[in-house]
DRENMI-310411 format. One record per residue: chain; x, y, z of N, C-alpha, C in turn. Coordinates in Angstrom, 3 decimals. Each point is the difference from the previous one (the first is absolute). Layout:
// residues N
[A; [X; Y; Z]; [X; Y; Z]; [X; Y; Z]]
...
END
This chain:
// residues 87
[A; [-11.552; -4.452; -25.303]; [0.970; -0.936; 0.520]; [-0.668; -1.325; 0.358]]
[A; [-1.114; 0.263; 0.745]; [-0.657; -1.377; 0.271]; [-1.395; -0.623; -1.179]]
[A; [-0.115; -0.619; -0.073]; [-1.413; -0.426; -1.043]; [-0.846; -0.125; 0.783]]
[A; [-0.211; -0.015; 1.252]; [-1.192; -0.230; 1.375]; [0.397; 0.696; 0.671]]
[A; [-1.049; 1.268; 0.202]; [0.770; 1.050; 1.260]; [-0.615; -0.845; 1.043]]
[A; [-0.966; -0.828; 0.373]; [0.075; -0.678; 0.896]; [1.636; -0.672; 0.671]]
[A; [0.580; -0.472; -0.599]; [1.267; -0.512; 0.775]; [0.957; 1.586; 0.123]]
[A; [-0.394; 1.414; -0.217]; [1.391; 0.678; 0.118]; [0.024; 0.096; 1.597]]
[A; [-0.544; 0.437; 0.719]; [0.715; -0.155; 1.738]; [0.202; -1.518; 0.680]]
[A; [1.013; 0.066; 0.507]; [0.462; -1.275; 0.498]; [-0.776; 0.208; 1.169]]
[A; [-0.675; -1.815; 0.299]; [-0.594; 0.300; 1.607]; [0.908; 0.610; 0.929]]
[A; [-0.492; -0.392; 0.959]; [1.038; 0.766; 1.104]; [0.503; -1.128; 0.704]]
[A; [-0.569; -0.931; 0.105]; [0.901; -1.645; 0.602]; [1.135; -0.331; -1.534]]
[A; [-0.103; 0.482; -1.003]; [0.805; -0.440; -0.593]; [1.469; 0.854; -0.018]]
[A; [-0.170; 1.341; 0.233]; [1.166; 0.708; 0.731]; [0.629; -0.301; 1.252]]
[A; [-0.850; -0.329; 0.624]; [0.206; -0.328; 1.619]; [0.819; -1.198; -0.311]]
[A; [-0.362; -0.915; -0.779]; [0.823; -1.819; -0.149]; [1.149; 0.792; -0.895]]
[A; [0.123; 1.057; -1.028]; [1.589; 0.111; -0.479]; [0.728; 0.408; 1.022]]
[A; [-0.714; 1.237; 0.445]; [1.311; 0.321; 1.137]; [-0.013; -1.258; 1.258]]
[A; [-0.488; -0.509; 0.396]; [0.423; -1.083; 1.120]; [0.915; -0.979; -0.681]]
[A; [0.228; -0.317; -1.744]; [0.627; -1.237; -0.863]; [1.266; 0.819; -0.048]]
[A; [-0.219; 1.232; 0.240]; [1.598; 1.172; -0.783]; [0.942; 0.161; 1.468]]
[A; [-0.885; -0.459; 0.496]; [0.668; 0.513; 1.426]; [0.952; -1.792; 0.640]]
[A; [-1.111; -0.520; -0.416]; [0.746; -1.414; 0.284]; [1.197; -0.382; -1.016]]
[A; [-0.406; 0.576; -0.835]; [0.982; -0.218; -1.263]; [1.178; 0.385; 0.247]]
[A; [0.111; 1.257; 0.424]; [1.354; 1.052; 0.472]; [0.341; -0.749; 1.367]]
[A; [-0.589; -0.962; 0.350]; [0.795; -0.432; 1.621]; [-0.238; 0.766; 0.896]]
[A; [-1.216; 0.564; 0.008]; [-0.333; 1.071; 1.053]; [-1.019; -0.616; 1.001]]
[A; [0.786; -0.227; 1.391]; [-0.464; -1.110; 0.955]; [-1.514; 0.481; 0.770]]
[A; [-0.376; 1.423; -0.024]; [-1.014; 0.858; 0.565]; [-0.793; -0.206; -0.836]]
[A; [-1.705; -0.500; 0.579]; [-0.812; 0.436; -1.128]; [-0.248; 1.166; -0.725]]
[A; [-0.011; 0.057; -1.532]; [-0.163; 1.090; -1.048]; [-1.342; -0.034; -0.294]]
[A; [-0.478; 1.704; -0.129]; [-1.161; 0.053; 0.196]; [-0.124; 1.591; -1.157]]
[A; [-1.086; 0.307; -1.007]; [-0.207; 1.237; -0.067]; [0.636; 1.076; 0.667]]
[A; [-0.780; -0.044; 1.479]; [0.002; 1.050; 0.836]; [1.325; -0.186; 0.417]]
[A; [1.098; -1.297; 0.507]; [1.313; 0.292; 0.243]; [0.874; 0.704; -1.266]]
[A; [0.049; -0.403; -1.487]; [0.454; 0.549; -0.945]; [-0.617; 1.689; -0.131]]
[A; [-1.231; 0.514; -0.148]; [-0.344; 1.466; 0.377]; [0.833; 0.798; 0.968]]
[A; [0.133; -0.819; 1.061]; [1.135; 0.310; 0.948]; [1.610; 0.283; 0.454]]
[A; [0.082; -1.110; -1.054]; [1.287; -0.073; -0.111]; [0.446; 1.515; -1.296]]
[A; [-1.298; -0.227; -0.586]; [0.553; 1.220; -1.245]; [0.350; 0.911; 0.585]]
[A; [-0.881; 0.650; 0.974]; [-0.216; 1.268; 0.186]; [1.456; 0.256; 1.049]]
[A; [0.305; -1.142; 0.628]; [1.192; 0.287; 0.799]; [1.583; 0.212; -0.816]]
[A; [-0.543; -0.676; -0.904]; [1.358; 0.667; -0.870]; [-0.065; 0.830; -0.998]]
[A; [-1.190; 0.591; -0.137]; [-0.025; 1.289; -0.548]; [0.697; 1.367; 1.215]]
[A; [-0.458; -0.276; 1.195]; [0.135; 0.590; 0.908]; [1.300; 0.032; 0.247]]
[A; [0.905; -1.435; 0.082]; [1.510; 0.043; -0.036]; [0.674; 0.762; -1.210]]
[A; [-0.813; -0.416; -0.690]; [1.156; 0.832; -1.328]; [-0.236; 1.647; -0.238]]
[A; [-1.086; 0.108; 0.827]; [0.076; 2.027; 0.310]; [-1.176; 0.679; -0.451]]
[A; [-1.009; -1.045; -0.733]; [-1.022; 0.214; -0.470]; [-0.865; 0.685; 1.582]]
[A; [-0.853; 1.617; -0.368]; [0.070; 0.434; 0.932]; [-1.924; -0.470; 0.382]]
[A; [-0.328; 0.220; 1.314]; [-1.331; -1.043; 0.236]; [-1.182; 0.317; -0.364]]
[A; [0.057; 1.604; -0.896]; [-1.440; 0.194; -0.651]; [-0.203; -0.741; -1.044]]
[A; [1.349; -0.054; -0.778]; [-0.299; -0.931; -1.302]; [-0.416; -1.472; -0.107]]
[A; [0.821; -0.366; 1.210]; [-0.547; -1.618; 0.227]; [-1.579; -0.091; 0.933]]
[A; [0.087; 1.082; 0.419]; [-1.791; 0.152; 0.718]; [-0.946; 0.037; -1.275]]
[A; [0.707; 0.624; -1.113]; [-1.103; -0.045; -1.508]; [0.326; -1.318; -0.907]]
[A; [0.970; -0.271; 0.188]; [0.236; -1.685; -0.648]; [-0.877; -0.995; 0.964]]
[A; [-0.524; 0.219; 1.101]; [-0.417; -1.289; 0.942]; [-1.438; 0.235; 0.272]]
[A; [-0.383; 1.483; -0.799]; [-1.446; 0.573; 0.297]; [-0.670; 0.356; 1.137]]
[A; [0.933; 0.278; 0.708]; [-0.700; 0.358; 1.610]; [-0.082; 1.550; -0.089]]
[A; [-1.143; 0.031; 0.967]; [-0.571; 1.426; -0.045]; [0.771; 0.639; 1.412]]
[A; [0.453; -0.689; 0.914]; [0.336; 0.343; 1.362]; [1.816; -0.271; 0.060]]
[A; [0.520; 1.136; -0.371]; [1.652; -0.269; 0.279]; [0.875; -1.327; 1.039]]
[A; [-1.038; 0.343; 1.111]; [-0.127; -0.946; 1.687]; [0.627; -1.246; -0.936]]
[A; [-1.523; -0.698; -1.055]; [0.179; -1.182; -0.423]; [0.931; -0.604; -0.464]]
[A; [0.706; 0.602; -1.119]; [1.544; 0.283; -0.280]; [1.219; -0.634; 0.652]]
[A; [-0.047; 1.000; 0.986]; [0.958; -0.366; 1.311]; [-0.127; -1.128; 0.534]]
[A; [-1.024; -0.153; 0.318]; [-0.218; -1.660; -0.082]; [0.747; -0.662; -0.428]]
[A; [0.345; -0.215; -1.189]; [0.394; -1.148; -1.574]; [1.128; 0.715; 0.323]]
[A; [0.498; 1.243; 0.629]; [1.930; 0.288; -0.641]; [0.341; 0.303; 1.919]]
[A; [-0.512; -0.740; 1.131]; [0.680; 0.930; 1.155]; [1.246; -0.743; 0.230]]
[A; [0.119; -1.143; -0.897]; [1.292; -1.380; 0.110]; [1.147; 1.242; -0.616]]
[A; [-0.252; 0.897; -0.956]; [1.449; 0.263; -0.195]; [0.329; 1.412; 0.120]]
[A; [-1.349; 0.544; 1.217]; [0.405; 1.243; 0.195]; [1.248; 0.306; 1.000]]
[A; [0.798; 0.714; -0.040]; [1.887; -0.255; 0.754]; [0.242; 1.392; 0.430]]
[A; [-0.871; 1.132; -0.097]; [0.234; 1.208; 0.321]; [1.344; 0.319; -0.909]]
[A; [-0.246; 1.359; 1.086]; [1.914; 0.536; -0.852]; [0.901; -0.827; -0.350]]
[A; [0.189; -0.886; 0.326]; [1.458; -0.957; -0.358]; [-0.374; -0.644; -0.972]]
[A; [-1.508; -0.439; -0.281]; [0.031; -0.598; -1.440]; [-0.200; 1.071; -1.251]]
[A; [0.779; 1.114; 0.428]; [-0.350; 0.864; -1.436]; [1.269; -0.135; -0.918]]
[A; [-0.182; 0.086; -1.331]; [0.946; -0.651; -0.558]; [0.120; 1.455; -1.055]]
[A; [1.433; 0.423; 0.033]; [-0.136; 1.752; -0.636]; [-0.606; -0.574; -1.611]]
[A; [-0.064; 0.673; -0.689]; [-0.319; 0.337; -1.518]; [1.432; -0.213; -0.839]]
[A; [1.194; 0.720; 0.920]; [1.616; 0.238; -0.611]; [0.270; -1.600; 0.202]]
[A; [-0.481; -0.861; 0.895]; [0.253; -1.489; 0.062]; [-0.680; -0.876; -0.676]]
[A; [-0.625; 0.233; -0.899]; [-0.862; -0.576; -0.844]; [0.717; 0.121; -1.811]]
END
């Protein structure tokens, strides 16, 4: 794909400047950051029912704890359970 595997990984300031340009772009008044977009993923994996081992192996953490971290915004107990027959 590339003719210089020298250029195949993008630095990491050059990810860091898309998502801060994508974020301004969308009118999004909070600074955008990697680590806020990582974050934001994992919280709506978590909203949409995705259960927290899988997103603990999508985010590579070895410690569940860490996890919870990134999803305790949309933990709702019993009342946020949403049946299977409602889906």
């Amino acid at each position: 794909m590339f003719a210089n595997h020298s250029n195949r990984h993008l630095r990491e300031s050059a990810v860091q400047r898309a998502v801060h340009d994508a974020g301004r772009a969308a009118g999004i008044t909070r600074r955008a950051t990697c680590h806020s977009l990582r974050h934001s993923c994992a919280s709506h994996l978590r909203e949409a029912g995705t259960d927290l081992r899988t997103i603990q192996t999508l985010l590579g953490h070895k410690d569940v704890r860490t996890t919870m971290i990134y999803t305790h915004t949309v933990d709702r107990g019993a009342l946020g359970v949403i049946s299977p027959l409602d889906r």
